[in-house]
C-alpha positions as CSV (number, residue, x, y, z in Angstrom):
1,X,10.7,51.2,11.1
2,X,9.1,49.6,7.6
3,X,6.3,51.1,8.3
4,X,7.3,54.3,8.5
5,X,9.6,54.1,5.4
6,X,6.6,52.7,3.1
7,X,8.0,49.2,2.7
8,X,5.4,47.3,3.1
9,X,5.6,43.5,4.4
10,X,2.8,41.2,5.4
11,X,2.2,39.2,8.8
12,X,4.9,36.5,8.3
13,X,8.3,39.0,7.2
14,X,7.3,41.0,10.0
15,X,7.8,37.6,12.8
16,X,11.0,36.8,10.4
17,X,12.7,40.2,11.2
18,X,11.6,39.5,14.9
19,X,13.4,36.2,14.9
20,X,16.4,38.3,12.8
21,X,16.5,40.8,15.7
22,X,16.3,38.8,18.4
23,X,12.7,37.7,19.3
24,X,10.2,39.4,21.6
25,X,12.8,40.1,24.1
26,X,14.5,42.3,21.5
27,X,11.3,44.3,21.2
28,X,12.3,48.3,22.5
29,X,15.6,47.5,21.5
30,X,18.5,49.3,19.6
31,X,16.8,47.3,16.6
32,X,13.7,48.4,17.1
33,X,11.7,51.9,17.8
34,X,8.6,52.4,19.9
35,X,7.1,54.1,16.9
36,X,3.8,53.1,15.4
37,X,1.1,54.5,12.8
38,X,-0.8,58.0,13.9
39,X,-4.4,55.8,13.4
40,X,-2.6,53.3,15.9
41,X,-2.3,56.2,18.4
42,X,-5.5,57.7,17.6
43,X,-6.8,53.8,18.3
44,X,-4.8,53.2,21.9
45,X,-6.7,56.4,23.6
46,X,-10.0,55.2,23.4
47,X,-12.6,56.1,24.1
48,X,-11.6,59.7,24.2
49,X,-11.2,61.7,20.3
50,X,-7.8,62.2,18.6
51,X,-4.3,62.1,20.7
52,X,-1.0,63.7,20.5
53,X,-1.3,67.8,19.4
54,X,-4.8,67.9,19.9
55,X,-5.2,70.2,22.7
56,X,-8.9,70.3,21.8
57,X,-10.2,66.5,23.0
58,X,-9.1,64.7,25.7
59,X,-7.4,62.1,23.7
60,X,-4.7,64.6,23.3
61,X,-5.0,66.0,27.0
62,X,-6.2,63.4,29.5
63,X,-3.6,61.5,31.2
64,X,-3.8,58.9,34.6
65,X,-2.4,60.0,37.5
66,X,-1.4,57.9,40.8
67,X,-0.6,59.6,44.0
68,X,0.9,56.5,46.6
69,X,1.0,58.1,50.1
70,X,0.0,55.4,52.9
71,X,0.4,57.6,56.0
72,X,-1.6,60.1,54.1
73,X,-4.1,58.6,51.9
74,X,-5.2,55.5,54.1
75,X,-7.9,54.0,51.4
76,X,-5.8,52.9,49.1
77,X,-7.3,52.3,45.6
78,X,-9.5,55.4,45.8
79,X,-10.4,57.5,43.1
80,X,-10.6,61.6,43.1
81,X,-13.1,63.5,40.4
82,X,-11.9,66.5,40.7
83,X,-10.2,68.8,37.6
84,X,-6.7,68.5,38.1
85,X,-3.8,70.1,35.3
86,X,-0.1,69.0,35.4
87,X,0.9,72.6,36.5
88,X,-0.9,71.4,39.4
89,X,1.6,69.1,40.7
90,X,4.6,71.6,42.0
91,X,1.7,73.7,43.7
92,X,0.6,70.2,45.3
93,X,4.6,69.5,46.2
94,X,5.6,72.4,48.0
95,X,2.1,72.7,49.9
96,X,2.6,69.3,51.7
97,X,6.4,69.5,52.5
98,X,6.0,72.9,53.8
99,X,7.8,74.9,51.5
100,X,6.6,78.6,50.1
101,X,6.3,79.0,46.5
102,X,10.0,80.7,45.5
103,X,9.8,84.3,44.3
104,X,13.5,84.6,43.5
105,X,15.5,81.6,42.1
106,X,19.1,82.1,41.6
107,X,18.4,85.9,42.2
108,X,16.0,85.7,39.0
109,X,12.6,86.6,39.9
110,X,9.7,84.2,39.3
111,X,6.2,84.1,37.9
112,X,3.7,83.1,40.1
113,X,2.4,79.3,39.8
114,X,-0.7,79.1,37.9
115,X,-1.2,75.8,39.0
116,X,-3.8,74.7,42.0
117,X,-2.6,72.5,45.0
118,X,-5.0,69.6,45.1
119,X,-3.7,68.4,48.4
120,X,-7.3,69.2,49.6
121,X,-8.7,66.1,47.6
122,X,-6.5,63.7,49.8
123,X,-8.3,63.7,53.0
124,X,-11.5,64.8,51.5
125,X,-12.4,62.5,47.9
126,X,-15.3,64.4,47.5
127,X,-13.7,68.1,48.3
128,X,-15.4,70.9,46.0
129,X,-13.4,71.4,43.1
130,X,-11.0,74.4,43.0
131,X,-9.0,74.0,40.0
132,X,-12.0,75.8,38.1
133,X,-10.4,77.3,34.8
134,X,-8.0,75.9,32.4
135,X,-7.1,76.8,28.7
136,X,-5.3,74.7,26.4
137,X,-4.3,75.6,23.1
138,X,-1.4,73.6,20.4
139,X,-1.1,74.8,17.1
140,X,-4.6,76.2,17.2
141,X,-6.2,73.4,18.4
142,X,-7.6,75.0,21.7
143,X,-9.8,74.0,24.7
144,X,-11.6,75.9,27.2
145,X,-12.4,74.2,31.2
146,X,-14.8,75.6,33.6
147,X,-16.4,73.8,36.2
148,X,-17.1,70.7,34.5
149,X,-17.6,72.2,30.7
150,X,-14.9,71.9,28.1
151,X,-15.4,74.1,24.7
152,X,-13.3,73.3,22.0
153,X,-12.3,73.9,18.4
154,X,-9.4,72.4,16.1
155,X,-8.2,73.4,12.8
156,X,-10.1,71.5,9.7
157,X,-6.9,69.3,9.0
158,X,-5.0,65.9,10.6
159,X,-2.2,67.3,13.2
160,X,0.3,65.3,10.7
161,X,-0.7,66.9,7.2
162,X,1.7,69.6,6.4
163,X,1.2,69.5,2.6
164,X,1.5,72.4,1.0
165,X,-2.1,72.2,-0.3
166,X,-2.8,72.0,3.3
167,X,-0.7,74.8,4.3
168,X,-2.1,76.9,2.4
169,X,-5.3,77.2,3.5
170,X,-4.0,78.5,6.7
171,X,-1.7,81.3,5.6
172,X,-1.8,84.2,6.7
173,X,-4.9,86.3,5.8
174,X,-6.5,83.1,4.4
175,X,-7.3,81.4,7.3
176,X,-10.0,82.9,10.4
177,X,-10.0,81.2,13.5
178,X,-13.3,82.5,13.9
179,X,-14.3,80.2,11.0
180,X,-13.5,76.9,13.3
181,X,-16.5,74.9,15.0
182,X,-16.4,74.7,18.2
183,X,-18.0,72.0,20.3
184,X,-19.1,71.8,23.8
185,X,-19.1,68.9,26.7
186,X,-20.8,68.8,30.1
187,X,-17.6,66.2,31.2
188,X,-19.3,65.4,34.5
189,X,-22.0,63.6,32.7
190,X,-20.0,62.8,29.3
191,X,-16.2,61.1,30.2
192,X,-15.8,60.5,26.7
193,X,-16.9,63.5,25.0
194,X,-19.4,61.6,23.2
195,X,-22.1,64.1,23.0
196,X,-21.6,67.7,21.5
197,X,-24.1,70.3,23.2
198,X,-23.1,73.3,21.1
199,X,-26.4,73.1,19.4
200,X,-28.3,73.0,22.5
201,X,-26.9,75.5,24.5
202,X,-25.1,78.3,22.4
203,X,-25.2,80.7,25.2
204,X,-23.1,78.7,27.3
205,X,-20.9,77.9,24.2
206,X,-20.1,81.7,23.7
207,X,-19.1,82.3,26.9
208,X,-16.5,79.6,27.1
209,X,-15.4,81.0,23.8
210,X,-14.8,84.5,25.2
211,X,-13.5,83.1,28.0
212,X,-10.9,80.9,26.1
213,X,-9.5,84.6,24.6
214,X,-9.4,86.1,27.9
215,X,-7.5,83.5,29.2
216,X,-5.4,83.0,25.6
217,X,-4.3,87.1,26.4
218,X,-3.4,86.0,30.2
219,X,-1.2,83.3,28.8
220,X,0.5,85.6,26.2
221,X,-0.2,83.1,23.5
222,X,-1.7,86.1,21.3
């Protein structure tokens, strides 16, 4: 926790306080905390942009998933393409053991799920995609999915500067989301979000964006 408390100490004080601790098998430890520098986590999701509270790229949103089912998913090892969200998974559960999606639970009725079963893409790798539409949005760092392009936009500041410099350029009546750039990625052809095609095709670019408010009003985040 130096680090994080500004004492700074060079390669060799940092393998004495291992030894002091306990060694490597001490590491994650009551001594110890899995905390490192924000650059550090920016670094670790390569190749995708930025990480934790960035709901715009996909190095804030894009996480593995393994599904192990041998006496459904024979070819073991295989990999599916298609657009899949977390709210996914409980959709997913209940379709293969049978069970309806609960309207009432503990006599308090229930939302619908917004999430899509992706059972389909275990018998079928190459099933057409139905999870089509997904918003994302975290402290107004926002993303818009449909099939296969991701419009984004994020406020003009690091997710971990709250100075009050900072801050102020986002108080209310200063600051206009409308202001933000946004950027746009054909993923299918760009994992990485490497190449920003707002410039060459605006018109798809404003649709996403109007989309992204439609579906920010359906998610009552306005």
């Amino acid at each position: 926790m130096t680090f994080l408390n500004g004492v700074v100490l060079d390669p060799q004080q940092q393998l004495q306080l291992i030894d002091q601790y306990g060694g490597i098998e001490a590491l994650g430890g009551e001594h110890t905390a899995p905390h490192f520098a924000a650059a550090w986590a920016h670094a670790l999701n390569t190749p995708f942009q930025w990480g934790k509270q960035m709901a715009s790229h996909l190095g804030g949103d894009r996480d593995p998933m393994v599904v192990a089912w041998p006496r459904r998913i024979p070819a073991g090892g295989s990999i599916r393409p298609q657009f899949t969200h977390c709210i996914d998974i409980a959709p997913t559960v209940l379709e293969l053991v049978g069970i309806p999606e609960p309207d009432q639970v503990d006599g308090i009725a229930q939302e619908p799920m917004d999430g899509t079963s992706f059972a389909y893409t275990l018998d079928d790798p190459q099933a057409a995609e139905q999870h089509t539409v997904q918003y994302f949005e975290m402290f107004g760092s926002r993303a818009i999915y449909k099939d296969g392009w991701w419009a984004c936009a994020r406020l003009d500041k690091a997710p971990w500067d709250f100075s009050p410099t900072t801050l102020a350029r986002f108080a209310p009546g200063v600051y206009n989301p409308d202001d933000d750039t946004w950027e746009l990625y054909y993923l299918p052809d760009d994992f990485s979000q490497a190449h920003n095609l707002a410039a060459d095709n605006p018109e798809k670019l404003s649709q996403l964006q109007d989309l992204f408010w439609e579906e920010a009003e359906r998610n009552r985040a306005l």
